[in-house]
N, C-alpha and C positions, 0 to 999 in steps of 0.2 A: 750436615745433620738437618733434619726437616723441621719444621714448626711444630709441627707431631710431636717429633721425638724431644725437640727442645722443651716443651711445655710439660712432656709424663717424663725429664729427664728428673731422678729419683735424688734426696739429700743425705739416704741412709740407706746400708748395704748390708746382706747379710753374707759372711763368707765361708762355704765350707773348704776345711782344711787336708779334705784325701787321707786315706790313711799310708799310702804310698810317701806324697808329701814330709806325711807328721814322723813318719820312723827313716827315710833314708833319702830325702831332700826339701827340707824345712828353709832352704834361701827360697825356693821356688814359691815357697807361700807367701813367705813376708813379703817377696818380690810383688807378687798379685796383689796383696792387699794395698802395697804404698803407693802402685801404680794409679790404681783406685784413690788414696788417699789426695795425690797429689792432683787429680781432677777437680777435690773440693770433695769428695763424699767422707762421709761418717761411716766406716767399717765395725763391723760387731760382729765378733767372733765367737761364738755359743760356747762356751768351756764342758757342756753334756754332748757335745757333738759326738757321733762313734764314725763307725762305718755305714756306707750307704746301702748294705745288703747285697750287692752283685753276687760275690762266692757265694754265697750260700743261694741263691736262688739260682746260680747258672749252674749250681751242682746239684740241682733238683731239692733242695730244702726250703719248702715255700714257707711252712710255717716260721721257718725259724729267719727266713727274710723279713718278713712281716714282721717279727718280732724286733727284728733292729733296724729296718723299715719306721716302723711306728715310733722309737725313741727318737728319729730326725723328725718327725710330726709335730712331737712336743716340742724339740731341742730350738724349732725354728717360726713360734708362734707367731711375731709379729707380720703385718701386713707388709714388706720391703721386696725387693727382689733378692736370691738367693743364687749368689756365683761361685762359681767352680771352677778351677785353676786343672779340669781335668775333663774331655769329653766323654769317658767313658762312665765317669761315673754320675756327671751330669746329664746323660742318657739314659743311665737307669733311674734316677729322681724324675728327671720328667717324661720319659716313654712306658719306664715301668709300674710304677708308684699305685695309677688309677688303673691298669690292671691286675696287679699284685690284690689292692684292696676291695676290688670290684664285688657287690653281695653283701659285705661287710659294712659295718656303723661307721668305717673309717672313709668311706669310699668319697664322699665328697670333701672331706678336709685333702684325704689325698691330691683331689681332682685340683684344688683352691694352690695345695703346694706348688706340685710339677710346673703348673702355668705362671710360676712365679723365680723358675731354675730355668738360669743361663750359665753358659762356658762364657768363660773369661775373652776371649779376643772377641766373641761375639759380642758378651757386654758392650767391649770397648768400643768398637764402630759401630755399631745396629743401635745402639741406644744410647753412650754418650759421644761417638761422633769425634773421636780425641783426634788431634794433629799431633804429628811427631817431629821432634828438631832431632837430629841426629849431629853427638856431641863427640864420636867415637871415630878409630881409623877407620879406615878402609878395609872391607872384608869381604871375602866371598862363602854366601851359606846355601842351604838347600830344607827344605821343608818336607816334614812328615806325619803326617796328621793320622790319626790314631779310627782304625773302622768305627768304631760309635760316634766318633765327632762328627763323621764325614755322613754314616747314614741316619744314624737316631737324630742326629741334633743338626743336621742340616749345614754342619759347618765347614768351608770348602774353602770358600774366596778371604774370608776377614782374616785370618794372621798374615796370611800374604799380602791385604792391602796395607797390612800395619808396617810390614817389613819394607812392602813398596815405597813408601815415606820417608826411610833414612837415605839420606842424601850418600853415605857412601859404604851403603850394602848392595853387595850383587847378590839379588835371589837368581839360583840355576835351577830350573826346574826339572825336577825326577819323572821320567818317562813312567817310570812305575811306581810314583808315588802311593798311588790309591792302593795297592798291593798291602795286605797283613803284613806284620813283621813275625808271624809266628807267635807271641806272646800268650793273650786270650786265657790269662793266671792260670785257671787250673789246665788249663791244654796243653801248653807248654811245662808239665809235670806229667801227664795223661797221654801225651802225642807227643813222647821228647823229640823222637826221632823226625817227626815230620815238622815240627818247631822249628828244628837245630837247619832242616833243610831252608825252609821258608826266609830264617834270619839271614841264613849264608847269603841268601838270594837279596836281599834287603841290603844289608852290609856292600854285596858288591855292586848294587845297582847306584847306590849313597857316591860311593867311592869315585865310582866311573863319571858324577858330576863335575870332580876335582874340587867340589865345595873344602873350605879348611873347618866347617861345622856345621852338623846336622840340627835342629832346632822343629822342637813340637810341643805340643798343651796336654801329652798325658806321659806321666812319668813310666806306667810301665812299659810302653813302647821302648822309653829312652835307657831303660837300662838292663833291658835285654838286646837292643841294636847296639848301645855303647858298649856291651861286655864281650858278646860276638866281636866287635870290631877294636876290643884291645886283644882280645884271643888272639886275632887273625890277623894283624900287628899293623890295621889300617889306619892314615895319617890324622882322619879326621878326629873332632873331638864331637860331643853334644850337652845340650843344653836345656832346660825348660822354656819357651819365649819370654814368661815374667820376668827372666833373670835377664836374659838378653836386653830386653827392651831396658829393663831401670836401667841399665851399664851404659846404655847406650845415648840413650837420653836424659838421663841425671845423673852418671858419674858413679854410681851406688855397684 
């Protein structure tokens, strides 16, 4: 970590909690927050929090993004940084927010927000720089990082350098990791068939790493490749990394 970074490293955090997360994998949150906790930050978790607006605006409902767009405005007043245990949707808070709002009365509180929304592994090494002691067997994983992590949010290299640090994980790296896994919510209701192909394709590219666990930072990827890949009766398991990492490193 830099002098930079050590000096603007932050003593209080805001965390949003995914609506994915909060209805059908709520370890993954607690996991991200303690991670957080156990650095020494103060986590505050907004109880008015909803959703971040993606469906509705990637289904062409801009008003009604906006509309619960604007409740995370309110829901996240203070001056803190604002993490997210999800790329996709920490892509739409800070790539879409100040376009969404643009014209609008809201349009610079938007602009103040977004610049203040980071993904969670990014948090963790771009800003607070964390070292990992790896407390866990010996395992072999493989990484899959979710399209908005990798283009809206820039995020590519940090969970794998986080991964890089345990002393006895093998990261295998996926020839075709940058590849969709088909998911993309309403697409994968809208475009089943071309989904169903993409996942297959995902599933066996996973498989062919011989990793025993797939591991990434947005849930819906993980439970459209994990559900393909109990379909299709393949070895591996998957994970959130927040879950990963506390297991691994604090036993939790």
């Amino acid at each position: 970590m830099t002098d930079t970074a050590q000096a603007q490293r932050p003593h209080t955090v805001y965390f949003f909690g995914t609506c994915l997360i909060d209805l059908f994998y709520p370890n993954a949150g607690l996991a991200g927050m303690e991670l957080l906790q156990r650095q020494g930050l103060k986590v505050v978790f907004p109880q008015k929090q909803t959703c971040c607006g993606q469906p509705a605006r990637n289904n062409g409902y801009q008003d009604e993004a906006r509309m619960v767009a604007r409740l995370q405005l309110d829901a996240f007043p203070g001056d803190w940084p604002i993490v997210v245990p999800s790329g996709s949707c920490a892509g739409m808070m800070k790539t879409h927010y100040p376009e969404l709002f643009e014209g609008t009365p809201d349009h610079a509180r938007a602009v103040a927000f977004s610049a203040r929304v980071y993904e969670l592994t990014q948090f963790l090494v771009d800003v607070l720089g964390v070292t990992l002691v790896d407390k866990g067997e010996k395992i072999t994983v493989t990484w899959h990082p979710s399209c908005h992590s990798q283009r809206e949010m820039g995020v590519r290299e940090q969970p794998k350098a986080l991964l890089r640090q345990l002393a006895n994980v093998t990261l295998i790296e996926n020839p075709r990791e940058a590849e969709c896994c088909g998911f993309g919510g309403a697409f994968a209701v809208r475009q089943a068939e071309i989904s169903a192909a993409m996942v297959t394709d995902k599933v066996a590219s996973i498989a062919e790493t011989g990793a025993a666990e797939v591991l990434s930072g947005d849930c819906g990827c993980l439970m459209n490749i994990t559900g393909a890949a109990g379909k299709s009766r393949k070895a591996f398991t998957g994970r959130h990394i927040a879950e990963f990492l506390l297991e691994r490193c604090h036993g939790r």
